[in-house]
C-alpha positions as CSV (number, residue, x, y, z in Angstrom):
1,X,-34.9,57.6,-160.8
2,X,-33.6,58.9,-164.3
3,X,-32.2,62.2,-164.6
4,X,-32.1,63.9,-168.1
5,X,-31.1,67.3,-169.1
6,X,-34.1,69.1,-171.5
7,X,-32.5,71.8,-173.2
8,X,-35.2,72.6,-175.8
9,X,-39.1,73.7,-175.0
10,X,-39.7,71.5,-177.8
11,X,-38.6,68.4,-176.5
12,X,-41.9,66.0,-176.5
13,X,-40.7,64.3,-173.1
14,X,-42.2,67.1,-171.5
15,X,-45.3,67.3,-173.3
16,X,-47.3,66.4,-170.3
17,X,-46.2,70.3,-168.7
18,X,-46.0,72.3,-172.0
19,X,-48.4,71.3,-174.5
20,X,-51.0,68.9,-173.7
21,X,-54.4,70.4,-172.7
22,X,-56.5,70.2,-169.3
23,X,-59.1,67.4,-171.3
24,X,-55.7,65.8,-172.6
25,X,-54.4,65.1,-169.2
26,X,-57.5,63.7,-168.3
27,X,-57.7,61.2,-170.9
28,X,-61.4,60.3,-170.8
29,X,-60.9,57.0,-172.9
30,X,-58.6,55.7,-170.5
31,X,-59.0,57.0,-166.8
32,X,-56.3,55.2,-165.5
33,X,-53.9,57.2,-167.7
34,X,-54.8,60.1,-166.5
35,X,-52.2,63.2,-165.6
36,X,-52.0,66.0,-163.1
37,X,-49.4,68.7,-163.1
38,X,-48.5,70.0,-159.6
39,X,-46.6,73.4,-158.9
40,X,-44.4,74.6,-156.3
41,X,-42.1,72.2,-153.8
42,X,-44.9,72.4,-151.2
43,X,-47.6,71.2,-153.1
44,X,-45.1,68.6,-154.8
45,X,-44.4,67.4,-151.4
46,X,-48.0,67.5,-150.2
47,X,-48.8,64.8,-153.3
48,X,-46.0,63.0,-152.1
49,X,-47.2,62.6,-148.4
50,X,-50.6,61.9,-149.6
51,X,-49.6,58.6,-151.4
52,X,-50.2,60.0,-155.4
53,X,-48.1,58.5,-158.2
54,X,-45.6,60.1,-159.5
55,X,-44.8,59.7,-163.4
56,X,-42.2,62.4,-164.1
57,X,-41.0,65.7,-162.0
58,X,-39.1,68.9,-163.9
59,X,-36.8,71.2,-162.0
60,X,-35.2,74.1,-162.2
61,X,-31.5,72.9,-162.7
62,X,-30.1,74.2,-159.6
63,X,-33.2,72.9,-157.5
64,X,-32.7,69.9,-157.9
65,X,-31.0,68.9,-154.9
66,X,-33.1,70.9,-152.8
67,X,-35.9,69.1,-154.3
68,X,-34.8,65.6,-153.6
69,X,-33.4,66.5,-149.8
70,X,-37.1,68.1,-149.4
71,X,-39.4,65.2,-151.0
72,X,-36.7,61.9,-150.6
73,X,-39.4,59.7,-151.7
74,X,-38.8,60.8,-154.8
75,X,-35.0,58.8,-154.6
76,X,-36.7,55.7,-154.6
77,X,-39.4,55.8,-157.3
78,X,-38.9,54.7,-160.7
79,X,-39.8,58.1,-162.5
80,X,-38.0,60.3,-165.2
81,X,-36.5,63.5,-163.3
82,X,-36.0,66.8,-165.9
83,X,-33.7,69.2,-165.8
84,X,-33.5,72.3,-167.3
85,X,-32.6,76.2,-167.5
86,X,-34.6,78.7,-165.7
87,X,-34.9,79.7,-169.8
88,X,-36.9,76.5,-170.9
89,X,-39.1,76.6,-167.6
90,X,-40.4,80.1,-168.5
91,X,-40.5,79.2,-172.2
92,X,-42.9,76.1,-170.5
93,X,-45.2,78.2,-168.6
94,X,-45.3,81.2,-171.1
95,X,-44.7,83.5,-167.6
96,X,-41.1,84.3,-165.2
97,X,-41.1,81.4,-163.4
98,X,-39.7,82.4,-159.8
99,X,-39.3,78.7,-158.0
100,X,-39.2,75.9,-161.2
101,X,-40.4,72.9,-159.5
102,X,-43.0,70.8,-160.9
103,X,-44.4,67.3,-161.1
104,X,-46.5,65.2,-162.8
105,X,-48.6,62.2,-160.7
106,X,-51.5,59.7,-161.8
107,X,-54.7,61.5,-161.0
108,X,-56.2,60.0,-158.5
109,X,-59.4,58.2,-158.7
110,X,-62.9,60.1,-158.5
111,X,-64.5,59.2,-154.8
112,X,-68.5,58.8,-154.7
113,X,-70.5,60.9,-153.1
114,X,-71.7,58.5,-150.4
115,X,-68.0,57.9,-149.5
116,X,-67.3,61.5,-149.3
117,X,-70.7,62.6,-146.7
118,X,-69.8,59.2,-144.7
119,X,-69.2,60.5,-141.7
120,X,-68.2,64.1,-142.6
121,X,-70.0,66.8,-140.1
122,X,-69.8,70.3,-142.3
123,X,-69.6,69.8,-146.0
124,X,-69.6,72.9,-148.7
125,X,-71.8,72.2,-151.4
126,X,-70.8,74.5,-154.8
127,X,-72.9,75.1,-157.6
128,X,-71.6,76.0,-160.7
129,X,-68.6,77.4,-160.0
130,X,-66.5,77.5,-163.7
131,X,-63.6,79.8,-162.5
132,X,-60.7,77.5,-161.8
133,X,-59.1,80.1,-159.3
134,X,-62.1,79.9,-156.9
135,X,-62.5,76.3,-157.4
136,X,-58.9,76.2,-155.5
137,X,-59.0,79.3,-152.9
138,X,-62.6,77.6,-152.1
139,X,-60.4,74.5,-151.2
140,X,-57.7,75.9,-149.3
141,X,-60.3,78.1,-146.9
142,X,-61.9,74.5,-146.5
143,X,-58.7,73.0,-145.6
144,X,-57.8,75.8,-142.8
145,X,-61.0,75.8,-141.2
146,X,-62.5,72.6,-140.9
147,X,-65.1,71.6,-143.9
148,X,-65.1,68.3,-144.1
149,X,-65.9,67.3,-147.6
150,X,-66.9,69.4,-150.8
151,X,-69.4,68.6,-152.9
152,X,-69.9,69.7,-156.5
153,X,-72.2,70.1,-159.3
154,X,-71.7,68.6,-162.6
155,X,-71.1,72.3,-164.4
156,X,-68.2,72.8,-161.7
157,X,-63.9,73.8,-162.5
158,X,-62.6,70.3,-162.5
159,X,-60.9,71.1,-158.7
160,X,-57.7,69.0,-160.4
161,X,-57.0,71.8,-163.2
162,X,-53.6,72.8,-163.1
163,X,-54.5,76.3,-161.8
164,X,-56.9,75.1,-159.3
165,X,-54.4,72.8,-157.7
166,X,-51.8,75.6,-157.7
167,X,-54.1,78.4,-156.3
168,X,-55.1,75.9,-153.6
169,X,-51.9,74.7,-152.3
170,X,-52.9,71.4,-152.8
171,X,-55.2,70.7,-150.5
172,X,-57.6,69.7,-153.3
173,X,-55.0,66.3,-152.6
174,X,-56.1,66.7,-149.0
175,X,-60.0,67.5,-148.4
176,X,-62.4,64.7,-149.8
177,X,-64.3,65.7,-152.5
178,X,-67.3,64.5,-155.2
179,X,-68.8,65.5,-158.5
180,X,-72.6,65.0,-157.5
181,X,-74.3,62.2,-159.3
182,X,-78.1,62.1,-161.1
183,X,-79.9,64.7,-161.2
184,X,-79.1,68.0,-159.7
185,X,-80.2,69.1,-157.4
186,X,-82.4,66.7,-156.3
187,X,-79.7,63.7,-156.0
188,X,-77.6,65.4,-153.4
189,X,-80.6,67.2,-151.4
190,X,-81.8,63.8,-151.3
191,X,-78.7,61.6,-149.6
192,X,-77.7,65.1,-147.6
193,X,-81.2,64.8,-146.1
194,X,-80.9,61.1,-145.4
195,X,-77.8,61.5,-143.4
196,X,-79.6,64.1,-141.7
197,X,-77.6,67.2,-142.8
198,X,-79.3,70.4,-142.3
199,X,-79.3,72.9,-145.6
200,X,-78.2,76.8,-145.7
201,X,-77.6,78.8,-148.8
202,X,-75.5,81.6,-148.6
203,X,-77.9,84.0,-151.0
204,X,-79.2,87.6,-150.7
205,X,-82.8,87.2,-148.9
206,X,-84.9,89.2,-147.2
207,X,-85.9,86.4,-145.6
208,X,-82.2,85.0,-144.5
209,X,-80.3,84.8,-140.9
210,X,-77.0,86.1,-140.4
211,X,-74.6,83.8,-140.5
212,X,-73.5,84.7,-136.7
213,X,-77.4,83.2,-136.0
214,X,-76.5,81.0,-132.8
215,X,-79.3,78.3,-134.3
216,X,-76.9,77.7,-137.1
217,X,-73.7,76.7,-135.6
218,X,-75.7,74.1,-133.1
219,X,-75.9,72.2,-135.3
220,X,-74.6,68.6,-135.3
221,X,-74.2,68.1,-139.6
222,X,-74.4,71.5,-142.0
223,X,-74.3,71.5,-145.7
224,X,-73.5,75.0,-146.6
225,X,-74.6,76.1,-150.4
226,X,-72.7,78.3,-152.3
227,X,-73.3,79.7,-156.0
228,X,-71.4,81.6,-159.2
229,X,-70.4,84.8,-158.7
230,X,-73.0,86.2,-161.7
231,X,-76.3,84.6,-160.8
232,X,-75.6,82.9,-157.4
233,X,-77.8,79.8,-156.3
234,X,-80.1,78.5,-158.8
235,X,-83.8,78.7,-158.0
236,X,-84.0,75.0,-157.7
237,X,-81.3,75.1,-154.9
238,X,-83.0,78.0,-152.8
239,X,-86.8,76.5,-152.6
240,X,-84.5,73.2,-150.7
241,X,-82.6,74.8,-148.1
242,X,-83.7,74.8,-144.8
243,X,-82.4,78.2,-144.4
244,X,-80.6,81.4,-146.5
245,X,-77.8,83.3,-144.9
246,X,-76.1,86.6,-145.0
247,X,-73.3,88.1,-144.3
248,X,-74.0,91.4,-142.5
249,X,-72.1,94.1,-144.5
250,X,-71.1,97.5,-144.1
251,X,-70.7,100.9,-146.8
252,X,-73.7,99.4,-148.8
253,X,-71.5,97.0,-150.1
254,X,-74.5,93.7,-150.4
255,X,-72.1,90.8,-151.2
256,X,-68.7,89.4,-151.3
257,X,-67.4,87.1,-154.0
258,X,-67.2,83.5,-153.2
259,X,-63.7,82.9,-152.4
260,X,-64.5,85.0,-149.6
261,X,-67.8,84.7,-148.8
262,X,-67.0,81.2,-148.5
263,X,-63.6,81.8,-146.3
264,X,-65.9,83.7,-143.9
265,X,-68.5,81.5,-143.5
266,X,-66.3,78.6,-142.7
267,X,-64.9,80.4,-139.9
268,X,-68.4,81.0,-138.3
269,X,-70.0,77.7,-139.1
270,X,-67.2,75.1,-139.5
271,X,-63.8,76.4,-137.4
272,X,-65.2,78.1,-134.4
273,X,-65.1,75.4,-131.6
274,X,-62.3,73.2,-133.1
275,X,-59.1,72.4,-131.9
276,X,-56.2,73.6,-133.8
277,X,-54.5,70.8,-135.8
């Protein structure tokens, strides 16, 4: 471990959390090299206990202790530790920071999808979800009450965005995920169906069960189906479900956006029944 003072927002050591971009992190030529910026000492100590690689972490000067008492591995590893005014930090993130701890680890590898359904019993399956902030409160309802796995659709947030990881605590670190692969829909109705996963959509339908239906949380595997905020669920999606859901609703209000929707229909399908943890 290497400590070094930054005193300048400039300094290109910390390029990695001022100035390089969400594609630049990811460094499509050369996976392996590819960079995530975590946020906050528990989520820095969550991507510790989860076994990530750590290339660098920058502190708040007069955190740093606290940080190393908190996330000791970090004693032992062979990174570069920053340190710098509560000044340069808020220069950094262009807002007041009010903690100042941050890290950069390896990203870690993309899982496939098979790996990810193997074994999993409730699974949320997103569709085109391009906010980065529902990307990450979908993943920390997950985490609380019992999905499984996630599964996404190419046009998806990258759940690894810096924001994402933030807004989700960093349990995008903690609940296995996949990008689908081949053709979408079709590819992931196709092995969800194989492993014998019933389908739901959570879409405005006439047609649809509320989500307290007793038939629903029967059963033994779920994939649950949730859409954009603008357009919802694609057509495609909707003529492959085995079922729609709603949420019943009060004051004429018809729908809740999908960091809720989804929070809510988690409890009912997923953490009902469970044992705390």
């Amino acid at each position: 471990m290497t400590t070094t003072r930054i005193f300048d927002f400039s300094d290109r050591r910390i390029d990695a959390y001022a100035r390089l971009t969400e594609r630049q992190l990811r460094n499509a030529l050369h996976p392996e090299e590819a960079l995530v910026v975590c946020e906050s000492l528990y989520v820095i100590r969550l991507a510790a206990l989860v076994g990530l690689e750590f290339v660098s972490v920058l502190v708040d000067e007069r955190h740093l202790e606290n940080l190393l008492d908190t996330v000791p591995e970090l004693r032992e590893k062979e990174i570069e530790v920053y340190v710098a005014s509560r000044e340069v930090l808020c220069d950094i993130t262009g807002f007041q920071v009010t903690r100042g701890y941050f890290a950069c680890v390896r990203r870690p590898p993309a899982r496939r999808l098979s790996d990810v359904l193997s074994g999993a019993r409730r699974v949320a399956v997103i569709e085109g979800l391009t906010n980065v902030t529902n990307v990450g409160a979908v993943f920390r309802s997950a985490a609380a009450l019992g999905v499984d796995a996630i599964v996404l659709s190419p046009e998806c947030a990258d759940p690894l965005s810096r924001r994402s990881i933030r807004v989700s605590m960093g349990t995008v670190f903690q609940v296995p995920w996949a990008v689908a692969e081949g053709s979408w829909p079709e590819s992931v109705f196709g092995q969800l169906e194989r492993l014998g996963f019933g389908t739901v959509a959570l879409a405005l339908d006439d047609r649809a069960l509320r989500l307290d239906d007793p038939s629903l949380a029967g059963r033994d595997r779920l994939a649950l189906f949730f859409g954009t905020e603008g357009t919802g669920l694609t057509q495609g999606v909707l003529e492959r479900v085995d079922e729609t859901v709603i949420i019943p609703m009060s004051h004429g209000v018809d729908s809740l956006n999908v960091a809720a929707s989804s929070a809510v229909a988690f409890w009912e399908l997923c953490a009902k029944g469970r044992p705390s943890i």
